[in-house]
C-alpha positions in Angstrom: -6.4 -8.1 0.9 -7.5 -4.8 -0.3 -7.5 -1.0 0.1 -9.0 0.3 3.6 -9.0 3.8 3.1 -9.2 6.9 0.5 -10.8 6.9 -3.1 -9.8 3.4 -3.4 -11.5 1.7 -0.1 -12.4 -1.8 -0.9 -10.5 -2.3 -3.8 -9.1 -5.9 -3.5 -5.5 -6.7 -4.4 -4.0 -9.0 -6.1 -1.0 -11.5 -4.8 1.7 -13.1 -5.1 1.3 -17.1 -5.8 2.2 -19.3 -2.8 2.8 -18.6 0.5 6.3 -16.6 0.1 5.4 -13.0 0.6 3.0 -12.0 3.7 0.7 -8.8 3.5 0.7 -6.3 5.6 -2.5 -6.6 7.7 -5.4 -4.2 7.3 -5.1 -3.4 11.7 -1.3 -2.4 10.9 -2.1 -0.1 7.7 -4.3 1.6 9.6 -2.3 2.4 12.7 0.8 3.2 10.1 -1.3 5.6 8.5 -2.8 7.2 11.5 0.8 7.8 12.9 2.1 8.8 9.6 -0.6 12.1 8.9 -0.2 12.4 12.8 3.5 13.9 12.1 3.5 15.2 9.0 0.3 15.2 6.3 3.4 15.7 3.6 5.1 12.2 4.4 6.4 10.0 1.4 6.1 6.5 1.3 8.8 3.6 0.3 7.3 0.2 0.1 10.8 -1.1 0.8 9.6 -4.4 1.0 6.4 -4.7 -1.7 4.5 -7.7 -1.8 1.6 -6.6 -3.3 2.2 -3.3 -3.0 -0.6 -2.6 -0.2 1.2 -0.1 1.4 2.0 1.9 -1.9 -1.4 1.6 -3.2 -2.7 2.9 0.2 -0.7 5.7 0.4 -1.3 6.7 -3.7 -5.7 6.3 -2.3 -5.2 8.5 0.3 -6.1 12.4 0.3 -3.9 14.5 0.3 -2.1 11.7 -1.6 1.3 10.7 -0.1 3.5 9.5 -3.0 5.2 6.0 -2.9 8.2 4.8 -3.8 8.6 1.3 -5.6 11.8 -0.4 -6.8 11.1 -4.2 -6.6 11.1 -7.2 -9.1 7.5 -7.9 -7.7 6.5 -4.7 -9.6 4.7 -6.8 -12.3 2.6 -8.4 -9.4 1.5 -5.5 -8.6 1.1 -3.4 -12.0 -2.7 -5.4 -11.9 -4.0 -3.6 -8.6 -2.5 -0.3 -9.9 -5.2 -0.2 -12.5 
């Protein structure tokens, strides 16, 4: 898995162990993200449901950045592909 777009493209992410939390497929980021700057290049973000915190990370590598939201006790899977 990894970052598809902005000043982070290609950056890979880091997981969580087993099979227990799906990511959210590089096809679907894309179209999200299209739609998303379609209706409003001001949008904000909540990764309701962070795994890995793809969608967060996304939004924080895009320009103009959109800002994510993250509440989740995943958040120390995550902290690695924040860096």
């Amino acid at each position: 898995m990894r970052i598809i777009a902005g000043r982070f493209k290609g950056h890979t992410l880091h997981t969580v162990p087993g099979e227990s939390v799906r990511s959210t497929a590089d096809r679907v980021k894309e179209s999200l993200f299209n739609i998303i700057v379609g209706v409003s290049e001001e949008a904000e973000v909540l990764d309701l449901f962070c795994g890995a915190g793809s969608l967060g990370l996304e939004a924080l590598s895009r320009e103009p950045p959109m800002s994510p939201s993250s509440i989740s006790p995943v958040a120390r899977s995550i902290a690695p592909n924040a860096i």
